[in-house]
C-alpha positions in Angstrom: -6.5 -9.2 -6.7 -10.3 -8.5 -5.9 -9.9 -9.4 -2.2 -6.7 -7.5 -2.1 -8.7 -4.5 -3.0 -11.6 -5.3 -0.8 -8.9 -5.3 2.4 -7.8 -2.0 1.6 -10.6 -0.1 0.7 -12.6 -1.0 3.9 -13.2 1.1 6.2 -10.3 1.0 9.1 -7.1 -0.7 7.1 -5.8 2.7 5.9 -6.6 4.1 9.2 -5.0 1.7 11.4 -1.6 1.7 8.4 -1.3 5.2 9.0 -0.8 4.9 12.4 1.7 2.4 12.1 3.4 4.8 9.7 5.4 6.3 12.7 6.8 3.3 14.0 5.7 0.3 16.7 2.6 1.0 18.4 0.9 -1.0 21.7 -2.8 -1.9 21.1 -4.1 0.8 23.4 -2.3 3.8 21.7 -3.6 2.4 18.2 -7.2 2.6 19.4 -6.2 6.1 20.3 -4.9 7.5 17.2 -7.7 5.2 15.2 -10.4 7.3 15.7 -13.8 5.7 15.8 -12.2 2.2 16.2 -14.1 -0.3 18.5 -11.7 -2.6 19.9 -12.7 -5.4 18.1 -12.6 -3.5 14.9 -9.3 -2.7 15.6 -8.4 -6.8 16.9 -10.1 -7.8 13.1 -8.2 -5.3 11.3 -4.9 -5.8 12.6 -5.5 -10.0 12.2 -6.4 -9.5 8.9 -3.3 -7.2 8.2 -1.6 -9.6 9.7 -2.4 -12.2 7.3 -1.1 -10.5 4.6 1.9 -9.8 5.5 1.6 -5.9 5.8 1.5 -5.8 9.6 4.1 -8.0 12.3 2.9 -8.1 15.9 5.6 -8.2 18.7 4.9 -9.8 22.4 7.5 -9.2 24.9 8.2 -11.3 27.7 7.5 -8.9 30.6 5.2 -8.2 33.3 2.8 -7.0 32.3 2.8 -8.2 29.1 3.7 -5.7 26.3 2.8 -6.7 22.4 3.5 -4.0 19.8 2.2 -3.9 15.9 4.2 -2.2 13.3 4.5 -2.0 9.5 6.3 -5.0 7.7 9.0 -3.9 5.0 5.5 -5.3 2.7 3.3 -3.1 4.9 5.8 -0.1 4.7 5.6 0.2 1.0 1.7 1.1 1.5 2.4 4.3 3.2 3.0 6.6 0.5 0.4 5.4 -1.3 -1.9 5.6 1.9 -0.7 9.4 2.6 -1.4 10.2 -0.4 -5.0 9.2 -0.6 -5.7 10.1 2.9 -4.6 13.5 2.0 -6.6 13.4 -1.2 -9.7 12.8 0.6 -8.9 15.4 3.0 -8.4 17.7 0.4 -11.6 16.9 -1.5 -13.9 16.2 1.4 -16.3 19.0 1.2 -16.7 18.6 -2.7 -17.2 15.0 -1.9 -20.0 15.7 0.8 -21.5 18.6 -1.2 -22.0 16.3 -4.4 -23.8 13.4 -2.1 -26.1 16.2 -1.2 -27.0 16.9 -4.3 -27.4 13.6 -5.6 -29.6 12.3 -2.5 -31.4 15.5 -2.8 -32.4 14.8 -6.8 -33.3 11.0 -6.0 
């Protein structure tokens, strides 16, 4: 359960899963809407969210090649959740920030 935990508290996996909350995305448009992402950041993150099931990765047989990444049904039962904090944090940033300050400032 640990390592579970460690996945999705790092830094880009609730990032990159609430991109894929709208639907498929291409690689490039991810890196887009993943602010801050390198691309191998983004190539780790989506590998390792592959692995557990929550993200499915499409290739399509054209020229040029097109692959996709989108939530699995697994995947898709994070989003609330991952709304939901993001929106928490956004909510609670500046208190956040404003109680680091103090606390560096007293150490």
């Amino acid at each position: 359960m640990r390592d579970i935990f460690t996945m999705t508290g790092d830094r880009w996996s609730m990032p990159v899963i609430r991109a894929l909350d709208e639907g498929p995305v291409r690689f490039t448009a991810l890196m887009q809407a993943v602010e801050g992402i390198s691309h191998r950041m983004l190539t780790r993150t989506l590998r390792s969210l592959q692995r557990d099931g929550l993200v499915g990765r499409t290739s399509y047989p054209e020229s040029p090649p097109r692959v996709e990444y989108e939530l699995t049904e697994l995947g898709q039962t994070l989003s609330e959740p991952v709304r939901a904090f993001i929106a928490w944090t956004q909510l609670h940033q500046a208190e956040i920030e404003e109680s680091r300050q103090q606390f560096d400032g007293v150490r």
